[in-house]
N, C-alpha and C positions, 0 to 999 in steps of 0.2 A: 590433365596434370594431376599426380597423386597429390594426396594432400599428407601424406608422411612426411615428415623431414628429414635432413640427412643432419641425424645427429654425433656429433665429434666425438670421443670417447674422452671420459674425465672431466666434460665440461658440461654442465646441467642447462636444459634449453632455459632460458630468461621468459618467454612468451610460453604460457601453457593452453592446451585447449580450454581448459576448465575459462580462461580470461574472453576468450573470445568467444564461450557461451555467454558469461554473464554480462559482456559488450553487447551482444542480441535480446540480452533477455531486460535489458537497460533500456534499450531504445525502443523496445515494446509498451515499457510502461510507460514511457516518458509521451510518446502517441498517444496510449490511452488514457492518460490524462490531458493532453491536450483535445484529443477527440469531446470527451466528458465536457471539459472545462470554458469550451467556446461558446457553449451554448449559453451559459449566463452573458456573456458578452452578447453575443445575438439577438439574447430575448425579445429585447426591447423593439428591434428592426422585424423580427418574426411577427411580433405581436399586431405592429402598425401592419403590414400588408398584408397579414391573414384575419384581421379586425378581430383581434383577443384581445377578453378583458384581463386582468395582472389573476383571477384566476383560472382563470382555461390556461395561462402559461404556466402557472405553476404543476398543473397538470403534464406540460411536459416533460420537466424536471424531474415529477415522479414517476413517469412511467419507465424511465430511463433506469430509476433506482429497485422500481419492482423488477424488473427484470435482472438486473445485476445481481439483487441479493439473494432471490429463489433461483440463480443457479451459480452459489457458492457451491455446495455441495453436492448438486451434481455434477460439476464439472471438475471436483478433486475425485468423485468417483469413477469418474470416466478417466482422468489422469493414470489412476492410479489400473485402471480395467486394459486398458489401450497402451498406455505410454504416454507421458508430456509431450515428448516431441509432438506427434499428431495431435494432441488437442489442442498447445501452442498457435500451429501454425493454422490449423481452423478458426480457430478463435480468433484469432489477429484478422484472417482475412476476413473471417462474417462480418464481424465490427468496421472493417475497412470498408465494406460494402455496404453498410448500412449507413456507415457515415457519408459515405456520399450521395445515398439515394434521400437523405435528410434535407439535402439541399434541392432537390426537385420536387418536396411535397408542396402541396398547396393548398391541404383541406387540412384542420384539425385531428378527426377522426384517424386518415391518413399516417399525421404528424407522432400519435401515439402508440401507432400500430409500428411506426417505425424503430420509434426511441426506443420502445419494451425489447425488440429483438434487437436492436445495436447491445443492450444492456444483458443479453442473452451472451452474446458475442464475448463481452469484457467481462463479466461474471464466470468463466468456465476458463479464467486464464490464471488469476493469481495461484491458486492452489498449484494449475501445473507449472507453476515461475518457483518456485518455494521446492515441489519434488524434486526437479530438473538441477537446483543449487546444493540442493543437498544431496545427489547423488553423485556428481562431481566436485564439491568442495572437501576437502578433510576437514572434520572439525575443527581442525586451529584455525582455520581460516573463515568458518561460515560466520560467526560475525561480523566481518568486514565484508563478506559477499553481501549480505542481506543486507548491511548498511548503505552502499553505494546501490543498492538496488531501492532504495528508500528517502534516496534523495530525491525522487522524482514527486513525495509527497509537497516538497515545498519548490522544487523548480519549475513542477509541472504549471500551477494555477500562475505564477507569475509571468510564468514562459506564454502561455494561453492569453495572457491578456493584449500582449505584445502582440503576438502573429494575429487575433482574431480583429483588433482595432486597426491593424496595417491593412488587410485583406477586403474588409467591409468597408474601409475607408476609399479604397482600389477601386472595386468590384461588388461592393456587395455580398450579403449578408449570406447568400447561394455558392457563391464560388467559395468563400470557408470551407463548408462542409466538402464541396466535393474536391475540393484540392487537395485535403487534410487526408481525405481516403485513399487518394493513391500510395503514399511511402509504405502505408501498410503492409500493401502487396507484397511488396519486397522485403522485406521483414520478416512478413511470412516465409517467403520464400527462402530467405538465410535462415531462418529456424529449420528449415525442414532439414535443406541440405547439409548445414554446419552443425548438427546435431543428432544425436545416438540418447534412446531413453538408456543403454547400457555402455556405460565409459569402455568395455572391453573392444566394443563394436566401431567407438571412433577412430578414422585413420590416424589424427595427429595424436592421437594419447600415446604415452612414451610408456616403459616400464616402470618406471620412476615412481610417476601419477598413480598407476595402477598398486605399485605395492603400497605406497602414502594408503589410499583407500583399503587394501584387505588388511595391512597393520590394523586400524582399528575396527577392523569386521566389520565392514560396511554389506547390509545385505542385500544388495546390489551385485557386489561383485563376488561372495559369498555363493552356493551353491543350493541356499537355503532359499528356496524359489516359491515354497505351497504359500497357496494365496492367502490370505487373513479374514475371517467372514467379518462385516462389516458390524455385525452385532459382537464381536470379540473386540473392536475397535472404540465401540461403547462405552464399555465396560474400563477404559481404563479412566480411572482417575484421571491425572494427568493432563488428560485434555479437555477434562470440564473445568480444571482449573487452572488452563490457559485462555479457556473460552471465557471465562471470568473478568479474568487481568483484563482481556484485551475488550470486550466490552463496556467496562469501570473508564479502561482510559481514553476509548475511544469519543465515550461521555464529554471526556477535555476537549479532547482532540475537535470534535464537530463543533462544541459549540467557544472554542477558543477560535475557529475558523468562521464559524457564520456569525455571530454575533458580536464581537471586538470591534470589526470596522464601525459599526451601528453606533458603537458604546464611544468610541474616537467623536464623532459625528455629533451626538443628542447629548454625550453626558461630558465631555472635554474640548466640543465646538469648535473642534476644527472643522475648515474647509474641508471643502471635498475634494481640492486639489492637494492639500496638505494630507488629507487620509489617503488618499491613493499610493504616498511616497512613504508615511509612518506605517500601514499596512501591512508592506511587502518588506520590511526590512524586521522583522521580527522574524518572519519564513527562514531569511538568509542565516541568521541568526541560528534557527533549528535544521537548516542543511548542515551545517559547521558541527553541530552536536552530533546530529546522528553519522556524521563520518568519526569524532573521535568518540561516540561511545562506541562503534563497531570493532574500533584498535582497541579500547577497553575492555570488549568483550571479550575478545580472541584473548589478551595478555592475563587477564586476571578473570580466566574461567571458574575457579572454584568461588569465586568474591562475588561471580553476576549478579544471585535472585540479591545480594545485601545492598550491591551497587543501585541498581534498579530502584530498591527500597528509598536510599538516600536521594538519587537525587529527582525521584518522583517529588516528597516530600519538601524538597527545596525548588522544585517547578511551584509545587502548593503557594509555600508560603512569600513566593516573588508572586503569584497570583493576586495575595489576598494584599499584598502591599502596592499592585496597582490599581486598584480599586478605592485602597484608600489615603493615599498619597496626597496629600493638595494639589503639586505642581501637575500640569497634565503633560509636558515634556518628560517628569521624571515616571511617570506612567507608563510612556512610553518604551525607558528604559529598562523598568521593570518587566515589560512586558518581553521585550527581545532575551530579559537573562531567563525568564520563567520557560520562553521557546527553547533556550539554550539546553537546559536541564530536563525538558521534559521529552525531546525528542532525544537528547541521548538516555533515556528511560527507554526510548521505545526501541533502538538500538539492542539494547540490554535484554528487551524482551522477546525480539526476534532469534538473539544469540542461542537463548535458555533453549525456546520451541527448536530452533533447527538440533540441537544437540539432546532434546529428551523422546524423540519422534524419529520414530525410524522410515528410512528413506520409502520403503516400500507404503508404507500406507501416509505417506507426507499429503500425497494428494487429497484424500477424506480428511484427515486430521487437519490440516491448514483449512476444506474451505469449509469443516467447522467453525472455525475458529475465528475464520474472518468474516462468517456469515454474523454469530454475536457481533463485531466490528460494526455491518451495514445494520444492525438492529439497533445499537446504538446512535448509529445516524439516524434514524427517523423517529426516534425519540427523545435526544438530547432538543434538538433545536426546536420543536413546539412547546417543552417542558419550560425551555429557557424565558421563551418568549409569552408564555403563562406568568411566569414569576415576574414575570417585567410590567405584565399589565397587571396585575394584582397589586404590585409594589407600587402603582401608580408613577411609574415608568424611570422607577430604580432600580438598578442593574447591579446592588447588592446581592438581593438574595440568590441570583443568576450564576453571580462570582462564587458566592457560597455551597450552591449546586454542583459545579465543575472543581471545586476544592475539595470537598466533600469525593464526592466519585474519583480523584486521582489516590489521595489519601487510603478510599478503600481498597484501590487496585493495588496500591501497596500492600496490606493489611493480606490480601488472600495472596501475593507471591510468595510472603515468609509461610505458605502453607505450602508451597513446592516442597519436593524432596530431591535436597540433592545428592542422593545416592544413585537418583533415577539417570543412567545413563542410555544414551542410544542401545546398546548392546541390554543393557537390563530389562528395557521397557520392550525390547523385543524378544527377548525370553518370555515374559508374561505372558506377552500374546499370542 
C-alpha cells in the first residue's frame, strides 16, 4: 500500500510526515532512557548474584557512560556522512541487542564489555535525532519538535523505575534487560522504513511541507549539496558557544538529578518512602516547562537567547531558596518551581541550536555539543560530592556550585549572536 495520501484540494492534510517522524523519533528516546535508566534499579539484584562490591557496580554505570559519550561525535559524523536515517535505525538496534544480551551476563568483565557497547549503540543516536528534526521541521516549529522530544528527560527515569521494579519483582532482574530489548527492534524498524534523510524522497510529504522548508532555504532541500570539511565546521564560533551553554547547564542538570534525592534524605530527613514520591514530582514539574518553553520558543523567536537568560536565572535563584528555606516541604516546592524554569531554559536552548546550525552538518555540530553535555556528567557529580565531604556533609556549597554554573550558562548565551541565522551560518561555512 502507498503511503501518499489522497489529498483533497483546498484542504491542508491535519497529520504531517514530519509528526510521525518525530512520534518515532520519541519512542526511541524514551527506550533509551529506559534501557540506561534500569540499570540503577537493577544494581543492587546484579550486584547480590554476581558478588559485587558497590564499587565494581559502579563500574558498570561507567562503562555505560564511556562509551555513550566517546561516541557523541562520531555518530553526528557519521549522521551527517551516511544519513540519520541509517544510523538511527542501527543504533536503536545495536543498543537493543546489547540491552538484552545484559541480561545473560554473568561474569563482571563480561558485564563491562557489554554496557561500553550498549553505550556505543545510544551514543551515535542523539546527534542523528536532532539532524533528522531539523531537516523536517520548519523553523517555526523546531522548538516545539525538540521540546516534546525532551520530555523524555524527565519521563524517562520515572517511567524506568516503574517498569524495572514490576519486572524484577515478576521475574527477575534478567528478564528486564532482555525484554526491554525487543520493542527496540521495531523501532528500528519504523525508523528505517517511515523515514527519508531527504523530505523530497518521503512518500507522505505533500507540496505544502516541501515549499514550508525551501521558503526558508533549508539546505536539504536546497541544491547546495558540497559536503562541509569538518575542520570548516570548527571554525565556527557558534558552536563553541553552544557547547558552553550546554555544558554550564548540564552542571545543573546532573547534579540537580543525582544529588537532591541524597539532600531530601541526610539534610531534610525524609523517609525514603517520602523521597521516592517528593523526587519524582519536581521531574513532572520540568516535563510541563519544557513543553511550554518549546511554544515559547517557536512564538517568541527573536526574544529566546533573553528568555533563556531569564528564566535560567530564576531556576538559580528558586535553587538557592531551597537550600535555604527552613521548612523542608517548602523545599520542596521550591524545588519543583526551580525544575519549572530551568527545563523551560533548556527548551529555549535547544530552540536557538536547532535554528543557528544548519541542517546539513546538525549531525557533528549537535554531537559536539552534547558530547560537552556527557562531560559535564562525569564531572558535576564527584565535584558535588567533594564539596559535601569537605563541607562536612553540607550541601551548601553543592547548591552554590550548580547556582553558580546555571548563572554562567546564562552569562555566555547573551554572547550568542542573534543575527546568526540557519541561512547565515551556512554561508560562512
Amino acid at each position: 500500500m502507498s503511503l501518499q495520501p489522497h489529498l483533497t484540494s483546498g484542504k491542508p492534510k491535519t497529520w504531517k510526515a514530519r509528526y510521525t517522524i518525530l512520534s518515532l523519533i520519541w519512542l526511541a528516546w524514551l527506550l533509551s532512557f529506559l534501557d540506561r535508566m534500569v540499570m540503577s534499579v537493577s544494581l543492587p539484584f546484579i550486584g547480590r548474584d554476581l558478588n559485587l562490591d558497590t564499587t565494581q557496580q559502579g563500574l558498570i554505570i561507567s562503562a555505560f557512560f564511556i562509551g555513550y559519550a566517546a561516541f557523541q561525535i562520531p555518530g553526528g559524523f557519521l549522521a551527517d556522512r551516511f544519513g540519520a536515517r541509517k544510523i538511527m535505525a542501527i543504533g536503536i538496534a545495536w543498543w537493543s541487542v546489547f540491552t538484552s544480551l545484559t541480561g545473560a551476563v554473568l561474569t563482571l568483565p563480561l558485564m563491562l564489555a557489554v554496557r561500553f557497547l550498549f553505550g556505543i549503540g545510544e551514543g551515535c543516536f542523539p546527534s542523528a535525532s536532532w539532524k533528522m528534526i531539523s531537516t523536517y521541521f520548519p523553523s517555526k516549529e523546531r522548538g516545539r519538535a525538540t521540546a516534546i522530544q525532551s520530555t523524555v528527560n524527565t519521563l524517562g527515569p520515572a517511567l524506568a523505575v516503574v517498569v524495572a521494579a514490576s519486572i524484577i519483582g515478576a521475574f527477575g532482574w534478567h528478564m528486564v534487560f532482555i525484554v526491554l530489548g525487543l520493542p527496540g527492534l521495531f523501532i528500528a524498524a519504523g525508523i528505517y522504513f517511515f523515514t527519508r534523510d531527504n523530505p523530497k524522497d518521503h512518500p507522505s510529504i505533500t507540496q505544502q511541507d516541501l515549499d514550508e522548508l525551501a521558503a526558508e532555504g533549508s539546505d536539504v532541500i536546497s541544491q547546495n549539496t558540497a559536503p562541509i570539511p569538518f575542520k570548516e565546521v570548527l571554525k565556527m564560533p557558534v558552536l563553541w558557544q553552544m557547547a558552553a551553554i550546554w555544558f554550564l547547564f548540564d552542571i545543573t542538570f546532573w547534579g540537580f538529578s543525582t544529588w537532591l534525592p541524597s539532600y531530601l534524605i541526610t539534610v531534610r530527613e525524609f523517609s525514603l518512602a517520602k523521597t521516592g514520591v517528593m523526587a519524582a514530582i519536581p521531574f513532572l514539574f520540568g516535563a510541563g516547562g519544557t513543553l511550554l518553553g518549546g511554544y515559547f520558543s517557536d512564538k517568541f523567536k527573536p526574544q529566546r537567547k533573553f528568555l533563556y537568560v531569564l528564566t535560567a536565572v530564576i531556576a538559580a535563584g528558586f535553587l538557592y531558596m531551597t537550600f535555604t528555606v527552613v521548612s523542608a516541604d517548602m523545599a520542596v516546592v521550591y524545588q519543583c518551581i526551580s525544575a519549572l524554569f530551568m527545563f523551560f531554559a533548556m527548551a529555549m536552548f535547544w530552540g536557538i541550536l536547532m535554528d543557528t546550525i544548519p541542517s546539513k552538518i546538525m549531525g557533528r555540530a549537535s554531537g559536539i555539543v552534547n558530547f560537552g553535555g556527557q562531560m559535564a556528567g562525569v564531572v558535576s557529580a564527584p565535584i558535588m560530592g567533594w564539596l559535601i565531604h569537605t563541607s562536612g556533609g553540607s550541601y551548601n556549597s553543592a547548591f552554590i556550585f550548580m547556582i553558580v554554573a546555571l548563572i554562567a550558562s546564562a552569562v555566555v548565551t547573551l554572547t550568542v549572536n542573534n543575527a546568526h541565522s540557519n541561512k547565515a551560518i551556512a554561508t560562512e561555512v
